[in-house]
C-alpha positions, 0 to 999 in steps of 0.5 A: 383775901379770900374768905375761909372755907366753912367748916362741916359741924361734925368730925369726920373721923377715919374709920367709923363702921357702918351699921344698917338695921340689919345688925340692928335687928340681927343683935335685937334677935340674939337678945331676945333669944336669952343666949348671948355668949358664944353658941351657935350664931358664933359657929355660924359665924366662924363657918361663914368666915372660913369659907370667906377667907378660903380657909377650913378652920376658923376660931373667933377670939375676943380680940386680934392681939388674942389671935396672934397670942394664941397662933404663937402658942400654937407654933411653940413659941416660948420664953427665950425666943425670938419673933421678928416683926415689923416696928411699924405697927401696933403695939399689939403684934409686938407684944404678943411674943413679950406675953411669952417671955419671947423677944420682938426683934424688929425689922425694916419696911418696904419704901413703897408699900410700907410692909416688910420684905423678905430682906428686911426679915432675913437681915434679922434672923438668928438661931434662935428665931422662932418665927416672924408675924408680918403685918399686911399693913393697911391691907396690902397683902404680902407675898407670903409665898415668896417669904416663905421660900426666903425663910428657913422651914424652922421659922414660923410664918404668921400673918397680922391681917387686922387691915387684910380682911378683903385683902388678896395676895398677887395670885388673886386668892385671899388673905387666910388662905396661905395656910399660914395661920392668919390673924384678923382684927373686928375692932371698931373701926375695922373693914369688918366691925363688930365691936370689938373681936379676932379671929384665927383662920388656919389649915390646921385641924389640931391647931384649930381645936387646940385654940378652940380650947386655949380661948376658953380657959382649956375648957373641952367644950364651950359654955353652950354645950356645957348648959345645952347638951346632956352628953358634956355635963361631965367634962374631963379635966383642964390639961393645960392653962388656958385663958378667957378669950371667947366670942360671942353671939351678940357680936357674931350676929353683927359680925355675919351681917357685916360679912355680908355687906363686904361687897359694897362696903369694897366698892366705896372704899376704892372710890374714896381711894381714887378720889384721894390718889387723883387730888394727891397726884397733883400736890408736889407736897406729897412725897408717896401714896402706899402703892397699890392704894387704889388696886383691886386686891388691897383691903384699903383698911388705911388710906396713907400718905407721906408728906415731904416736910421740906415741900410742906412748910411745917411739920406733918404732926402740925399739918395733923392737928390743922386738918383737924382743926377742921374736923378732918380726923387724920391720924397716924399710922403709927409711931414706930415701936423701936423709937418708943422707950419700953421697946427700944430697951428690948431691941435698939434696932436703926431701921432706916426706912422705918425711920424716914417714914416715921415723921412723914405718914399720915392716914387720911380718913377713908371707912364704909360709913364716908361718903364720896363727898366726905372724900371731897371735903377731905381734898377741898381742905387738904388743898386749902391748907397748903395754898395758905401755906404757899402765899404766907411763903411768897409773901 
């Protein structure tokens, strides 16, 4: 028998960032200056993103579940309304329209790459849908195109990009640039991390300004211009309830290096790709890779697989918790809302796809701080594993 395969001290977890001395000095710098709130590293920031993301507007929130919140407020979406959404995602994109008084109505997912469908959304629609926020699930970008001639012109179309950020449509343009208003996401463990944050990227000049307002309690200018600038001492009244989801410098400042060093975290990402979609075509225990995984154009936020369970010989949550037993940080990407029981009493959907991927996924780590021998210790224990599972079979 052979021996068993040592086991690296540290847990490879799958999104960790990567942060050099450049967002180092860059946070050291906002900290020294005395203002840390937002002001202008954020309004540089916002510019730099915008011009990223092909869009003209962008505004900075505190987090991505702010973004959708807000870009919901800005279509009109209230209480009694309906928003169709995908149930394979996080919580986050359903709960926006529930903050509302709307009702999330989920809708199925593509077989192959796990996103929603024209289809799958117009089978759901009703009179009182309002609008659908669609997921670029992993970051693989959606034909928003083809979507929106599918969908009436009353429903509203608004992207969940917190896995799209470097992610482009078939026609090679970017993510934010549809003009739909496009949500992304700067949590920890995203392609672009900065802590935590969101961000609003839209073609609309008043929908801008409006959320511009909303995120800071309907204030008419931000806390740098109120303390900074003599002409805004005195402001007009609040017009309507807003709310306390504001950027910040000291994450902007991060967040502009960040942007910066996109082109090389892309590089390494699609390596670490490659290398799990080469070893993956190799194990029959291995039902799909979300397609375009290793294609130019998707974002690889996630890097997931389906498991066949019968090929497996045990569970994918059981398969999970071997890989990390050997510090491998697999994790799932996510457990349907439908199937979970504050949300299967609001819309007891069947979503047949959805359902079939359910018990099968599993997101193999992949992030900008993983190195191509990181990916290869990932392969040599996935091998590993299921090799033990084949001869404890024969025997």
């Amino acid at each position: 028998m052979s021996p068993p395969l040592p086991t690296r001290p540290d847990y490879l977890a799958f999104g960790r960032p990567d942060f050099s001395d450049a967002e180092i000095d860059a946070v050291a710098r906002v900290l020294r200056s005395g203002w840390i709130g937002m002001g202008q590293e954020t309004v540089a920031f916002e510019q730099e993103l915008a011009k990223a993301v092909g869009a003209p507007y962008v505004v900075t929130v505190d987090t991505c579940t702010s973004a959708i919140f807000l870009s919901l407020v800005a279509e009109g979406v209230a209480a009694g309304d309906e928003v169709i959404t995908p149930s394979l995602t996080w919580c986050a994109t359903a709960n926006a329209s529930i903050y509302l008084g709307a009702k999330p109505v989920f809708c199925d997912v593509d077989p192959a790459t796990f996103c929603v469908t024209p289809e799958s959304i117009a089978r759901r629609i009703t009179d009182r849908t309002k609008a659908v926020v669609i997921v670029h699930y992993a970051g693989y970008a959606i034909d928003v195109k083809a979507l929106r001639a599918a969908l009436p012109a009353r429903v509203k179309i608004i992207e969940d990009a917190a896995h799209a950020f470097g992610s482009r449509y078939a026609d090679g343009t970017p993510v934010g640039s549809s003009g739909n208003l496009t949500c992304f996401s700067f949590y920890a463990n995203k392609n672009l991390s900065t802590g935590e944050g969101g961000a609003v990227a839209l073609f609309d000049e008043e929908k801008a300004a409006r959320i511009a307002t909303l995120r800071q309690n309907a204030q008419a200018a931000d806390a740098w211009k109120r303390f900074t600038h003599a002409n805004t001492v005195l402001l007009p009244g609040i017009r309507e309830l807003g709310y306390k989801m504001n950027y910040t410098d000291l994450q902007a400042c991060i967040g502009r290096k960040q942007l910066a060093r996109q082109p090389e975290f892309a590089v390494r990402r699609r390596a670490i790709a490659e290398r799990y979609a080469r070893a993956l075509a190799g194990m029959p225990q291995a039902e799909r890779v979300q397609a375009g995984a290793t294609d130019a154009r998707h974002a690889r936020h996630l890097f997931v697989v389906a498991w066949d369970p019968q090929k497996l010989g045990r569970s994918r949550n059981d398969f999970l918790l071997e890989l990390r037993g050997r510090n491998v940080g697999a994790s799932v990407h996510y457990l349907p809302l439908h199937l979970m029981p504050y949300y299967r009493d609001i819309d007891p959907a069947k979503l047949e796809v959805t359902e079939h991927l359910a018990p099968r996924i599993m997101t193999l780590p992949i992030g900008a701080a993983m190195t191509e021998a990181d990916a290869d210790y990932v392969v040599t224990h996935l091998r590993d594993l299921l090799a033990i599972q084949e001869k404890a079979h024969e025997v």
